[in-house]
N, CA, C and O atoms as a MOPAC input file, in Angstrom:
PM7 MOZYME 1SCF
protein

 N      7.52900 1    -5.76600 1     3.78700 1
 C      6.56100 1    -5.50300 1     4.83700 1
 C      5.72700 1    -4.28200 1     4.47300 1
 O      5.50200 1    -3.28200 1     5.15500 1
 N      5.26100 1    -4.63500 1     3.06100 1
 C      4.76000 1    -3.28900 1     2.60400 1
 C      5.66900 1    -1.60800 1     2.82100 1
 O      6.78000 1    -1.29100 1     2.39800 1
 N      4.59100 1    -0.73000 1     3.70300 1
 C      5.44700 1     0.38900 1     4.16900 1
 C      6.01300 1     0.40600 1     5.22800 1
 O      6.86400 1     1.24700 1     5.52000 1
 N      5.50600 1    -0.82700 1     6.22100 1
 C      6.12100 1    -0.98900 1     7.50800 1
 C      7.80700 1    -0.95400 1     7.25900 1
 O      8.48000 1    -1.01100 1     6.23000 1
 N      8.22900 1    -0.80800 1     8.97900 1
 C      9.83500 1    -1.13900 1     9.03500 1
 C     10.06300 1    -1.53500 1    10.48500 1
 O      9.25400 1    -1.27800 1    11.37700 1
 N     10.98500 1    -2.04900 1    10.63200 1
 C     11.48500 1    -3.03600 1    11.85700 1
 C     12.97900 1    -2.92900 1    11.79400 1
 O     13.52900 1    -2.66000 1    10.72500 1
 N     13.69300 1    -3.13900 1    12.95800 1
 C     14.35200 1    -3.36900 1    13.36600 1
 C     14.82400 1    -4.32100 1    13.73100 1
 O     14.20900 1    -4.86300 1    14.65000 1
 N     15.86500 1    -4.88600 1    13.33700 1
 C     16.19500 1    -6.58400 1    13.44100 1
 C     18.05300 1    -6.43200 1    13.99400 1
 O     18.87100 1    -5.87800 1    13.25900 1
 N     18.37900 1    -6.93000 1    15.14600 1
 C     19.58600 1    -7.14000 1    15.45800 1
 C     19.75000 1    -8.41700 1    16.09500 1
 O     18.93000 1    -9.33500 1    16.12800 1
 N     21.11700 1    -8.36700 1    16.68900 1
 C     21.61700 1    -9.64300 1    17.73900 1
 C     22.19600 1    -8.80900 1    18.98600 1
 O     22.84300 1    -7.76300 1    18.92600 1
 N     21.79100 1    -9.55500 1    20.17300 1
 C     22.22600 1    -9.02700 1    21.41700 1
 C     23.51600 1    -8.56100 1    21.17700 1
 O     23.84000 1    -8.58000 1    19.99000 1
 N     24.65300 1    -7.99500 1    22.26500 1
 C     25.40100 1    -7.46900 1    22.38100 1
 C     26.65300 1    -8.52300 1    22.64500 1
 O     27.81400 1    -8.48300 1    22.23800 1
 N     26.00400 1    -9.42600 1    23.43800 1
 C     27.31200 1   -10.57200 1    23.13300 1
 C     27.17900 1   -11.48500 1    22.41200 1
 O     27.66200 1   -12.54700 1    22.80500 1
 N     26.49500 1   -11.46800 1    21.10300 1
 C     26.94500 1   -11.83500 1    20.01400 1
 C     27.51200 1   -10.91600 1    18.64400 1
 O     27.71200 1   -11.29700 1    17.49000 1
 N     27.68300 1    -9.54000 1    19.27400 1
 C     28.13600 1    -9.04900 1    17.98100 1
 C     27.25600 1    -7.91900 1    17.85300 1
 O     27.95400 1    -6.93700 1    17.60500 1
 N     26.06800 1    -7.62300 1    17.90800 1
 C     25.21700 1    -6.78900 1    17.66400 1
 C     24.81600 1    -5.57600 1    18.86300 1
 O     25.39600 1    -5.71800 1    19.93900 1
 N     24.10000 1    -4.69400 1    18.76800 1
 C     23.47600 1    -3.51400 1    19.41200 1
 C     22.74500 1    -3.94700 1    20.27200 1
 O     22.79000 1    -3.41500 1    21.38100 1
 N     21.92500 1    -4.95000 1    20.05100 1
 C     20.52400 1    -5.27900 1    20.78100 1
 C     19.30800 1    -4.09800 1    20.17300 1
 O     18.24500 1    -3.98900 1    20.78400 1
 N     19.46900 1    -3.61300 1    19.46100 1
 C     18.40100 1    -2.67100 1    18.88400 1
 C     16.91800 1    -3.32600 1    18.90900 1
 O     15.73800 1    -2.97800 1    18.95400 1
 N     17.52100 1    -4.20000 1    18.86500 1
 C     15.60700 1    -5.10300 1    18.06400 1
 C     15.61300 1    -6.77800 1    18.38600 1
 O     16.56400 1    -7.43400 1    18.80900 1
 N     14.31800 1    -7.22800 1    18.06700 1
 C     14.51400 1    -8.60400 1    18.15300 1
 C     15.41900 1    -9.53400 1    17.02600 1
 O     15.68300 1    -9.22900 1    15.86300 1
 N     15.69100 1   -10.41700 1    17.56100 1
 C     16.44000 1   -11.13300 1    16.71600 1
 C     15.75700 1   -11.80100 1    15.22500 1
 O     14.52800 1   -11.76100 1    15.27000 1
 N     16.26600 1   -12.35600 1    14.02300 1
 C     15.01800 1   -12.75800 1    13.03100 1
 C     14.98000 1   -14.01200 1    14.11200 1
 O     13.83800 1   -14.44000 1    14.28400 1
 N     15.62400 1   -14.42800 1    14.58400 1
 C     14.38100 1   -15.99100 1    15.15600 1
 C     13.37300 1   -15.26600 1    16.15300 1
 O     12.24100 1   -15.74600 1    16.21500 1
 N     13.64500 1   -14.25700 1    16.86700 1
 C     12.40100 1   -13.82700 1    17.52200 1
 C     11.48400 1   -13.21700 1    16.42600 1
 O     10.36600 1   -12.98000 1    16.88500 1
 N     11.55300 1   -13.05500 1    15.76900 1
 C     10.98600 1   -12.42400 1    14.74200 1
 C      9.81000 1   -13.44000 1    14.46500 1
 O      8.60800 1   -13.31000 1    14.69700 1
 N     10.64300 1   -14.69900 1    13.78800 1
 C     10.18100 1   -15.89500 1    13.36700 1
 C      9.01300 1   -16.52800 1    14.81400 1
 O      7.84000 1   -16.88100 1    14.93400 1
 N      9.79000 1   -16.42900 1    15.36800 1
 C      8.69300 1   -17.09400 1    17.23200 1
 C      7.34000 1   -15.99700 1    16.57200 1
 O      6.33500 1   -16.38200 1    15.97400 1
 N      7.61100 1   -14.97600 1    16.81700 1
 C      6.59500 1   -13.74000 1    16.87600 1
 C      5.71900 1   -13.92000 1    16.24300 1
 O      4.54400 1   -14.01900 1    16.59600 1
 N      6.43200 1   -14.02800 1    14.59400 1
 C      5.49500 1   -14.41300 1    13.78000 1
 C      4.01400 1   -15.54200 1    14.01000 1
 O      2.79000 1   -15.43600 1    13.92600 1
 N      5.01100 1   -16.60300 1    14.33500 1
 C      4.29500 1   -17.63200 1    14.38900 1
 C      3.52000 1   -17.29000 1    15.92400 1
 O      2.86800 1   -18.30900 1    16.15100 1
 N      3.36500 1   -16.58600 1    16.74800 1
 C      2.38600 1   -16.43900 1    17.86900 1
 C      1.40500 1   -15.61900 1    17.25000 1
 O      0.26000 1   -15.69300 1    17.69400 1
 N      1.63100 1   -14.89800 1    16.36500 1
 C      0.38500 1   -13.45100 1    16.41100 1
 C     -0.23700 1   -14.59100 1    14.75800 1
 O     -1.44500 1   -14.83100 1    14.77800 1
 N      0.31900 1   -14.99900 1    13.89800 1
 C     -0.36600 1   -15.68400 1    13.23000 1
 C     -1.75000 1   -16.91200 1    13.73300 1
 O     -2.89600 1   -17.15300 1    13.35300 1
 N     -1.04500 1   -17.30000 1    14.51600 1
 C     -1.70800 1   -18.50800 1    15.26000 1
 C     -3.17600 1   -17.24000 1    16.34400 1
 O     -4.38400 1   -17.42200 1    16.49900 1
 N     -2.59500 1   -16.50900 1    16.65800 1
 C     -3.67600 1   -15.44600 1    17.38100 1
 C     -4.60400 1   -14.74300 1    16.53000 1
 O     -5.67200 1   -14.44100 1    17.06300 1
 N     -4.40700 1   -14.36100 1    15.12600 1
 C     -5.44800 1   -14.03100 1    14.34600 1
 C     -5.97500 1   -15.12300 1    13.70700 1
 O     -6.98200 1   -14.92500 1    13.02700 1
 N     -5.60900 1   -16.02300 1    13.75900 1
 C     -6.31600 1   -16.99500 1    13.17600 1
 C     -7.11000 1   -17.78500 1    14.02900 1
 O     -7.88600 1   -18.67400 1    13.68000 1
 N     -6.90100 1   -17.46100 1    14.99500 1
 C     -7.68800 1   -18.37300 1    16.07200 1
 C     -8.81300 1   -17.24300 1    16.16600 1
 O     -9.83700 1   -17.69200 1    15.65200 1
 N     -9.01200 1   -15.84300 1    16.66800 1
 C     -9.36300 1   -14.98600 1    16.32600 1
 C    -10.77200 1   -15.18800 1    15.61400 1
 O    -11.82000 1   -15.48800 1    16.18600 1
 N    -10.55600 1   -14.92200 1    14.00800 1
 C    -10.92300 1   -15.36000 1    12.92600 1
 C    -11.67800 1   -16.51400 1    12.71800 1
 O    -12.39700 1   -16.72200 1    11.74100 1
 N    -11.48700 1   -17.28100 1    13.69700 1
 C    -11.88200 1   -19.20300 1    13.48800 1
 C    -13.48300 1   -18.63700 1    14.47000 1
 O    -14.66700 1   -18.83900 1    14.20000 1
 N    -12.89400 1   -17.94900 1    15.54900 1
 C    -14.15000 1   -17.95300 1    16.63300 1
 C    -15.14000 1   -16.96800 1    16.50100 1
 O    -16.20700 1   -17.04300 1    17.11000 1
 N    -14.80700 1   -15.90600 1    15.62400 1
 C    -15.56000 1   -14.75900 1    15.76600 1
 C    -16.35300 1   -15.20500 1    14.06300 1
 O    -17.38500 1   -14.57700 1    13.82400 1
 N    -15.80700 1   -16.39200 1    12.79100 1
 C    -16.98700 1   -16.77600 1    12.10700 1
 C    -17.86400 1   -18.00500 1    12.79700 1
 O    -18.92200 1   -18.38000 1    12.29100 1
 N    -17.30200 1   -18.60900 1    14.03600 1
 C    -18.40000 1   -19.78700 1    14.76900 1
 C    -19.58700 1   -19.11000 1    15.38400 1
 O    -20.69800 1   -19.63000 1    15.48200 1
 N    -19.13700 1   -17.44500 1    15.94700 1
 C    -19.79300 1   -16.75300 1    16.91400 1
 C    -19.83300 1   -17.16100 1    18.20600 1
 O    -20.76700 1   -17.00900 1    18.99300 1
 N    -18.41700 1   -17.87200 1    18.46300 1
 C    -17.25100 1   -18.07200 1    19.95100 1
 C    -17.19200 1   -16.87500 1    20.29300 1
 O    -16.88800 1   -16.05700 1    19.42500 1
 N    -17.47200 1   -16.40800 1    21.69600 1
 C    -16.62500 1   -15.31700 1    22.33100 1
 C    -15.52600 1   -16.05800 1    23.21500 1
 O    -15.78100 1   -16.45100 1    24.35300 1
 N    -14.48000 1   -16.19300 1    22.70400 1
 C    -13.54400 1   -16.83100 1    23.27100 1
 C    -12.71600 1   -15.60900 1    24.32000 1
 O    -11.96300 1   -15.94200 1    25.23600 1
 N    -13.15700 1   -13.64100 1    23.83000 1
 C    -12.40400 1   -13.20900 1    25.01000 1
 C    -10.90100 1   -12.77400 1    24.48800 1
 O    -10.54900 1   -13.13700 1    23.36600 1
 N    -10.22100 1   -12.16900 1    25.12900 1
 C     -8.99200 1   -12.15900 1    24.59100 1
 C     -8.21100 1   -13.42800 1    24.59200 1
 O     -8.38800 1   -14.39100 1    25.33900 1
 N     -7.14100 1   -13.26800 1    23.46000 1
 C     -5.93900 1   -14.09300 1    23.48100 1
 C     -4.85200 1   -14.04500 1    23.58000 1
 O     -4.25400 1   -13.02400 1    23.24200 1
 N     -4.28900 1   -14.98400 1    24.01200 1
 C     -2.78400 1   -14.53600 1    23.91300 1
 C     -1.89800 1   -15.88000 1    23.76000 1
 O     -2.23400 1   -16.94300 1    24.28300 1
 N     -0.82700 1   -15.72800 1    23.04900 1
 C     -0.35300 1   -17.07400 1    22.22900 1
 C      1.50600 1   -16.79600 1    22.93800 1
 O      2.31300 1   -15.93200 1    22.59300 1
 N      1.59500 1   -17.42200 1    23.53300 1
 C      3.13400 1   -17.55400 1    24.24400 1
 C      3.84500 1   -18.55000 1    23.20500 1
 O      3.40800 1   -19.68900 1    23.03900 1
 N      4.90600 1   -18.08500 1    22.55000 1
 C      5.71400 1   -19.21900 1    21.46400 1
 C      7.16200 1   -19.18300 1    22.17100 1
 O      7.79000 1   -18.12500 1    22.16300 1
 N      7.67800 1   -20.30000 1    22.76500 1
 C      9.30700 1   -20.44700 1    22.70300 1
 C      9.46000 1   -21.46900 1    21.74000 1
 O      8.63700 1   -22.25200 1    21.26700 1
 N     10.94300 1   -21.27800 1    21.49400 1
 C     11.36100 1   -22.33700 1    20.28400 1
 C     12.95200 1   -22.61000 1    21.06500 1
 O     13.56800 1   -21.72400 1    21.65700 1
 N     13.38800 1   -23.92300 1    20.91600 1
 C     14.38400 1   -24.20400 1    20.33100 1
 C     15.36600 1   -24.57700 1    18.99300 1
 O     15.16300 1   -25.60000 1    18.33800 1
 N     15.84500 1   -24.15600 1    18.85000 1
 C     17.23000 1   -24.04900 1    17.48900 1
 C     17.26300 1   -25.33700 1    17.91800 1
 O     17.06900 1   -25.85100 1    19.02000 1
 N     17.66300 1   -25.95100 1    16.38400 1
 C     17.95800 1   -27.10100 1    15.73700 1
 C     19.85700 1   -26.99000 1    16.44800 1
 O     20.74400 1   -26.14300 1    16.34500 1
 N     19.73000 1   -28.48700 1    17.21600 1
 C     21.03300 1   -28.31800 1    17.42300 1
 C     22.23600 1   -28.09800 1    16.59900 1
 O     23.16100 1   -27.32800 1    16.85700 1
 N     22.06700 1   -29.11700 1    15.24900 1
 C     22.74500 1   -29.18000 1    14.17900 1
 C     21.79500 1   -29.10200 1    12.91500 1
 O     20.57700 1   -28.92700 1    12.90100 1
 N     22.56300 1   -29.25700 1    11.98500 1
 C     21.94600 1   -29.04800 1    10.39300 1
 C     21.11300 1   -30.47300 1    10.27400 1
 O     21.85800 1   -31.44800 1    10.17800 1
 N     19.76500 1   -30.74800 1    10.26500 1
 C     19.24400 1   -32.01100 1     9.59400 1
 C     18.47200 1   -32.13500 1    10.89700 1
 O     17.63400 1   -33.03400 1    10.96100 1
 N     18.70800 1   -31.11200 1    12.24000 1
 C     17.74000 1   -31.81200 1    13.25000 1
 C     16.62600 1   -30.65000 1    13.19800 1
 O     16.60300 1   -29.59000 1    12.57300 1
 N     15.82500 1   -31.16800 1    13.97600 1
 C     14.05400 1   -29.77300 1    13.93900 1
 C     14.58400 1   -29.08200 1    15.48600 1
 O     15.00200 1   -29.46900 1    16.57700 1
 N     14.21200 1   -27.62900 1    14.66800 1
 C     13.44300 1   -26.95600 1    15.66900 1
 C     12.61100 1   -27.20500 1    15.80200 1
 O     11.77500 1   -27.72300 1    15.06100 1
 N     12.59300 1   -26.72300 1    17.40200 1
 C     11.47800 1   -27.11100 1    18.07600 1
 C     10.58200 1   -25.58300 1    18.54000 1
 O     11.04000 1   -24.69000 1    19.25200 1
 N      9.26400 1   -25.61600 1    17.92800 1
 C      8.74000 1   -24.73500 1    18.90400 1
 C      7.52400 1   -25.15400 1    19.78700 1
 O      6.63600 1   -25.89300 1    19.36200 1
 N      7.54800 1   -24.57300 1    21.18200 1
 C      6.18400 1   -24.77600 1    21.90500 1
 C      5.10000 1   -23.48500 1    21.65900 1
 O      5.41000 1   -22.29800 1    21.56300 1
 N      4.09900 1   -23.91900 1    21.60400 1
 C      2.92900 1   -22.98900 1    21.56800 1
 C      1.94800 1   -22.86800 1    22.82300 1
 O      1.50900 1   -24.00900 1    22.96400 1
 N      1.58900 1   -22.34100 1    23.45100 1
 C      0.67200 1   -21.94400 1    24.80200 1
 C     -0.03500 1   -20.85200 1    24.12000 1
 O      0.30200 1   -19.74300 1    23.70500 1
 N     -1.39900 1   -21.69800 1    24.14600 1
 C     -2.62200 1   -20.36500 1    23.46200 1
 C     -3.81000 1   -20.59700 1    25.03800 1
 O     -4.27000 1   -21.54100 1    25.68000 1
 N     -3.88000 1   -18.91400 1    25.06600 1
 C     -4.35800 1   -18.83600 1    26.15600 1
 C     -6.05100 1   -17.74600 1    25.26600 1
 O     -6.13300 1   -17.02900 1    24.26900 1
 N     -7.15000 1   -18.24000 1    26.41400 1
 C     -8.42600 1   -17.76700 1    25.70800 1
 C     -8.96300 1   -17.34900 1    27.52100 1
 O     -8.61900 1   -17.99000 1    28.51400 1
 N     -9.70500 1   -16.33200 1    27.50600 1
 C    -10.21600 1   -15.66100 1    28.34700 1
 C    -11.78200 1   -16.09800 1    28.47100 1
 O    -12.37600 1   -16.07700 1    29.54900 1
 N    -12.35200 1   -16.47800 1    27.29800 1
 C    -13.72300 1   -16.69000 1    27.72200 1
 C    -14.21900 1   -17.85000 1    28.31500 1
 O    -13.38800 1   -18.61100 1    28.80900 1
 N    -15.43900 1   -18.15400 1    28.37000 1
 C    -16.28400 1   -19.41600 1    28.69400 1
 C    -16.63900 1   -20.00300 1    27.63400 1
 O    -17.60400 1   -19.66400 1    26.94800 1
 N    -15.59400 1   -21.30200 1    27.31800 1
 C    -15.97600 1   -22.01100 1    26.62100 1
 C    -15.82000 1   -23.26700 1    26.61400 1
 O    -14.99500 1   -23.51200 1    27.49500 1
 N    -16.27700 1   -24.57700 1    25.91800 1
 C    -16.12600 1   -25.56600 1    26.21900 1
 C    -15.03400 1   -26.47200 1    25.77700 1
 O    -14.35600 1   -26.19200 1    24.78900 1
 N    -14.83700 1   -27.58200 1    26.49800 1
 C    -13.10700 1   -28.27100 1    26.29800 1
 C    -13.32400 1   -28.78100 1    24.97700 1
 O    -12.30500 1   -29.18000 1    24.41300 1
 N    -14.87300 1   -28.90300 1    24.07300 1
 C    -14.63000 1   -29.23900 1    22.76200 1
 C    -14.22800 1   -28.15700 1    21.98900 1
 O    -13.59400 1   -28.41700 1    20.96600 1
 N    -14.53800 1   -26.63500 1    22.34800 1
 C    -14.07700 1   -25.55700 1    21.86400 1
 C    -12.68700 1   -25.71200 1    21.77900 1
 O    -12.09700 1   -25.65600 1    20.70000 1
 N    -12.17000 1   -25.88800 1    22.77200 1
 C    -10.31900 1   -25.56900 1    23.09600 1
 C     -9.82400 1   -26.78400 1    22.37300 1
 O     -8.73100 1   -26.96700 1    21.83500 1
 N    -10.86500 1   -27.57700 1    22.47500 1
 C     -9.33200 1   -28.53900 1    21.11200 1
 C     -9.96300 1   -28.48700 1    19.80000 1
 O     -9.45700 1   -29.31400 1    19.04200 1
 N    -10.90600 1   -27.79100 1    19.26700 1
 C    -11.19400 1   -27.00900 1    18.09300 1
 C    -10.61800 1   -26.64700 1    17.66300 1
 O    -10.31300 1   -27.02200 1    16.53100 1
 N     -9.75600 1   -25.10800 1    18.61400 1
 C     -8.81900 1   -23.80200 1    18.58900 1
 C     -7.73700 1   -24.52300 1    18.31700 1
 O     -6.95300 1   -24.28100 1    17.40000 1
 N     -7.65200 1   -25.50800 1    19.16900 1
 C     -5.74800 1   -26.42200 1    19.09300 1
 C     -5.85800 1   -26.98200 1    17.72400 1
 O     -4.77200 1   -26.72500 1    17.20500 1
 N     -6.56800 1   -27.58700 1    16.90100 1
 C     -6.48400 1   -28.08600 1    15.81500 1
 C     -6.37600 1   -26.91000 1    14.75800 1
 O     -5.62400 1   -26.99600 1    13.78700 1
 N     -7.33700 1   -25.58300 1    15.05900 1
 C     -7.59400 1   -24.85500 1    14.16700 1
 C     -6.02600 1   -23.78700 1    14.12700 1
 O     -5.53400 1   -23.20100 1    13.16300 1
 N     -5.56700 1   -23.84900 1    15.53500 1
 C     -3.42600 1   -23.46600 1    15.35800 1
 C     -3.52800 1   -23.78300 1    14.48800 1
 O     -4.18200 1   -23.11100 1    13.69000 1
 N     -2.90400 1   -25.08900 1    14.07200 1
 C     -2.22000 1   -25.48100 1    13.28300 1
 C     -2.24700 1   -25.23900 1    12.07600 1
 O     -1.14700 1   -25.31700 1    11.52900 1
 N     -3.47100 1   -24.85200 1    11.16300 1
 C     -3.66000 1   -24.24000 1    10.21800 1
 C     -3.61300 1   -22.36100 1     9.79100 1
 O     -4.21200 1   -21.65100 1     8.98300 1
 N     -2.48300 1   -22.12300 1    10.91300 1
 C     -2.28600 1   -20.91100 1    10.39900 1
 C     -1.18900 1   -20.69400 1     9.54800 1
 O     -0.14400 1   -21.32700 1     9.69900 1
 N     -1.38000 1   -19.61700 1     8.42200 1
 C     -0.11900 1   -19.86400 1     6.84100 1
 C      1.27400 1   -19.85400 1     8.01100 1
 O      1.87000 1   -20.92800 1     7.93700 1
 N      1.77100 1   -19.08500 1     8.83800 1
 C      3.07400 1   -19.12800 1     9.36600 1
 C      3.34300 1   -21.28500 1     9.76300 1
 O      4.07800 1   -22.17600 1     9.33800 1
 N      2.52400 1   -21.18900 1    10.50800 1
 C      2.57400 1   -22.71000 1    10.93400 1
 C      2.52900 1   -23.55200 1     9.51000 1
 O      3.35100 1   -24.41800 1     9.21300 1
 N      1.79000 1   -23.27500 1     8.96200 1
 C      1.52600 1   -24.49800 1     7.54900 1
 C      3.18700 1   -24.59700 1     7.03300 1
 O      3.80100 1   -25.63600 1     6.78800 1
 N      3.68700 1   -23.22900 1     6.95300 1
 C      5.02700 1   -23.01500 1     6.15600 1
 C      5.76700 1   -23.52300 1     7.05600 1
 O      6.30400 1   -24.45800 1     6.46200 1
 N      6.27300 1   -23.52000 1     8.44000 1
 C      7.15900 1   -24.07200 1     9.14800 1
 C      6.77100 1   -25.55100 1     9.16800 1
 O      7.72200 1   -26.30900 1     8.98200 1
 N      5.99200 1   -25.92400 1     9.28900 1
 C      5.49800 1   -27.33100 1     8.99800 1
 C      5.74200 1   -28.27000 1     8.11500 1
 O      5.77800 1   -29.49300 1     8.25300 1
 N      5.97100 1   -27.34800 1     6.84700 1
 C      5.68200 1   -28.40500 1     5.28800 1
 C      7.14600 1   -28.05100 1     4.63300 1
 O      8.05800 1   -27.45900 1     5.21000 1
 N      7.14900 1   -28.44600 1     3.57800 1
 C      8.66400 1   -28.69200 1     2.93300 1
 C      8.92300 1   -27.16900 1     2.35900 1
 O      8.13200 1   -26.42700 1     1.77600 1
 N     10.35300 1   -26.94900 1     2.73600 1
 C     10.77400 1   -25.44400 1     2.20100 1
 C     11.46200 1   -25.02200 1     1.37500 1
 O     11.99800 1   -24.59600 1     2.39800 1
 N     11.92000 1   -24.74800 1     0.71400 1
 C     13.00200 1   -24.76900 1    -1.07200 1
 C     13.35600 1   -23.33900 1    -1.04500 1
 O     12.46500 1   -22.55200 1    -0.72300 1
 N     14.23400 1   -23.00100 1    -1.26400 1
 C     14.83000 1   -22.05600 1    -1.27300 1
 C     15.68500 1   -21.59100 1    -2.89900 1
 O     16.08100 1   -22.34300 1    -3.79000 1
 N     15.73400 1   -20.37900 1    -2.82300 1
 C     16.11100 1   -19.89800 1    -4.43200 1
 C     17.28400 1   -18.80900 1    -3.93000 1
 O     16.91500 1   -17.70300 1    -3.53700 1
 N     18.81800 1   -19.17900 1    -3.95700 1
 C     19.44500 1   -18.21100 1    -3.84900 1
 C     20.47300 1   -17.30800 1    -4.26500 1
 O     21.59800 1   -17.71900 1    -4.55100 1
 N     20.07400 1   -15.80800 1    -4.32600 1
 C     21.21300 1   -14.98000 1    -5.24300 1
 C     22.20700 1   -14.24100 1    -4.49200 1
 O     21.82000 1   -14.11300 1    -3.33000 1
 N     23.46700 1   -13.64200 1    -4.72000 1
 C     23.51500 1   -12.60900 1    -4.74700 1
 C     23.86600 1   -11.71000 1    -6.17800 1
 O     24.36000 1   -12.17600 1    -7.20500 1
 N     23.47000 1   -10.31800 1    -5.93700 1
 C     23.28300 1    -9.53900 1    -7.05100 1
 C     24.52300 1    -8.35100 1    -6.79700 1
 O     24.63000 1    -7.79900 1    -5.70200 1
 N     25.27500 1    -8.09400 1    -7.74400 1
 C     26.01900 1    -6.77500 1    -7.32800 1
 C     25.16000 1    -5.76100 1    -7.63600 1
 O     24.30100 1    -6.00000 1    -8.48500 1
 N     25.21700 1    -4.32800 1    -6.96900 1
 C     24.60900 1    -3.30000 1    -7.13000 1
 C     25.61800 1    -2.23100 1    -8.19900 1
 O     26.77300 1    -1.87300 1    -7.97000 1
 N     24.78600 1    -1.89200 1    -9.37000 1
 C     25.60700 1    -0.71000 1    -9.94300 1
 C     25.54600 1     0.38400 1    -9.07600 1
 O     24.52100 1     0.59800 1    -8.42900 1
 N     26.70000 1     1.22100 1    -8.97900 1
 C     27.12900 1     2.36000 1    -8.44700 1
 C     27.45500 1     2.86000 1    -9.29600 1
 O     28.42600 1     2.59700 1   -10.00500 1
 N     26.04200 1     4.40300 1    -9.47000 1
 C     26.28200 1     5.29200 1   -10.32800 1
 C     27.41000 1     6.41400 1   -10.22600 1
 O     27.32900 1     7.18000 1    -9.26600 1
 N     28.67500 1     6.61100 1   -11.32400 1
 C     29.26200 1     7.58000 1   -10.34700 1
 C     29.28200 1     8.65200 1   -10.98300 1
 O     29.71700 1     9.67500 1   -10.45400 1

């Protein structure tokens, strides 16, 4: 996250502090503020004043291994615009990189590494 830093835990009755959001809230998050700059971005090169936004994401967890999560998206726009605009924006969601990646096929590469300890 570059120089950024975050805080990532699990509530308290699962084990954790509650310090921070969870990585699936993380993951929801992601995918709301992605979908919000990109919508953003979509209207301000049309020269849409669409107004503020705001992108509400819940998800459900995959019950088991092999089924989908599910997430809902609610994108909310403040300005005056027209219902061909708003399903513009709804098509133009979907093409944000967080969404493309939850969307499309995912592969994974995995290590672990021991750390030398200098003594």
């Amino acid at each position: 996250m570059r120089h950024h830093s975050t805080t990532v835990d699990e509530p308290a009755d699962m084990g954790g502090d509650d310090a921070g959001p969870t990585p699936q809230e993380l993951m929801a998050a992601s995918l709301a503020s992605c979908t919000a700059i990109t919508l953003q971005m979509y209207a301000d090169r049309k020269g849409w004043d669409i107004g503020d936004i705001e992108v509400e994401c819940t998800y459900k967890p995959a019950p088991e291994r092999g089924c989908p999560t599910r997430f809902e998206l609610v994108m909310r726009v403040d300005g005056a615009i027209t219902d061909e605009h708003l399903e513009r924006l709804r098509v133009i969601a979907t093409k944000c990189p967080v969404h493309r990646v939850l969307d499309g096929e995912v592969m994974f590469d995995e290590r672990v590494e021991r750390v030398a300890h200098v003594a």
